[in-house]
C-alpha positions in Angstrom: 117.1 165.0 24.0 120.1 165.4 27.0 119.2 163.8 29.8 119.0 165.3 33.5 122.1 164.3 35.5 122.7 164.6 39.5 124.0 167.4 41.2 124.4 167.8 45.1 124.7 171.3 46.2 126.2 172.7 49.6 124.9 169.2 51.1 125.5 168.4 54.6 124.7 165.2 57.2 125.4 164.6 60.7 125.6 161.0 61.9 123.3 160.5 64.7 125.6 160.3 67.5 126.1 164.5 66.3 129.6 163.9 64.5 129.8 165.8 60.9 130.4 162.9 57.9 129.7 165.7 54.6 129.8 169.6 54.8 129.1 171.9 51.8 129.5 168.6 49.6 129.3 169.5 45.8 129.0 166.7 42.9 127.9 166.9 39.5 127.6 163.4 37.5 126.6 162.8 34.2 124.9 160.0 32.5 128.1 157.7 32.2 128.9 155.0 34.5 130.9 156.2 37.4 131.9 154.8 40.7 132.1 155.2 44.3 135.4 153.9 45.8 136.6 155.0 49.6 137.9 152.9 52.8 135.9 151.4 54.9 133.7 153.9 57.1 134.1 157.2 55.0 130.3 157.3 54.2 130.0 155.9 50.5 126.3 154.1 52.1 125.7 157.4 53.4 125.8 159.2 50.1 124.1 156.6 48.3 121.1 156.5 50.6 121.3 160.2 50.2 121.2 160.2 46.5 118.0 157.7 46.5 116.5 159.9 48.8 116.5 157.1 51.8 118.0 159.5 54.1 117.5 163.6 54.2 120.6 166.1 54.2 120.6 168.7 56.8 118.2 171.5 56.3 119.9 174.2 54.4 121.5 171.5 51.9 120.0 170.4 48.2 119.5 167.1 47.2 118.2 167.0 43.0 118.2 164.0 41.7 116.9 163.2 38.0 116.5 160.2 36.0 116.0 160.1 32.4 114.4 156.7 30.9 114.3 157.4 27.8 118.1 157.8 27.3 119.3 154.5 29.3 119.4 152.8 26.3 121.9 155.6 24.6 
């Protein structure tokens, strides 16, 4: 069985003050461990509360996100 992995596709957010942190941001990860370095400020929070679906892109943008439990143990 493969497992699902994340993809963003054409996402986009605006901070609430109206400035532009992603546009037309493209990811694909699979199911190995991978990390999230940046400076302080760049929006790594941002994308993670994205990803678990804590915050909403801007309409137009794609979030999909799938889990697969039966391969965590793989």
């Amino acid at each position: 069985m493969t497992c699902p992995s994340l993809t963003l596709e054409s996402v986009a957010y605006v901070l609430p003050d109206g400035s532009p942190l992603f546009s037309d941001l493209n990811i694909h990860i699979d199911q190995r461990a991978t990390g999230l370095v940046g400076r302080n400020g760049v929006g790594k929070s941002v994308l993670a509360r994205l990803l678990a679906g804590e915050l909403l892109p801007v309409p137009g943008g794609a979030c999909a996100v799938a889990a697969c439990t039966t391969c965590r143990n793989g």
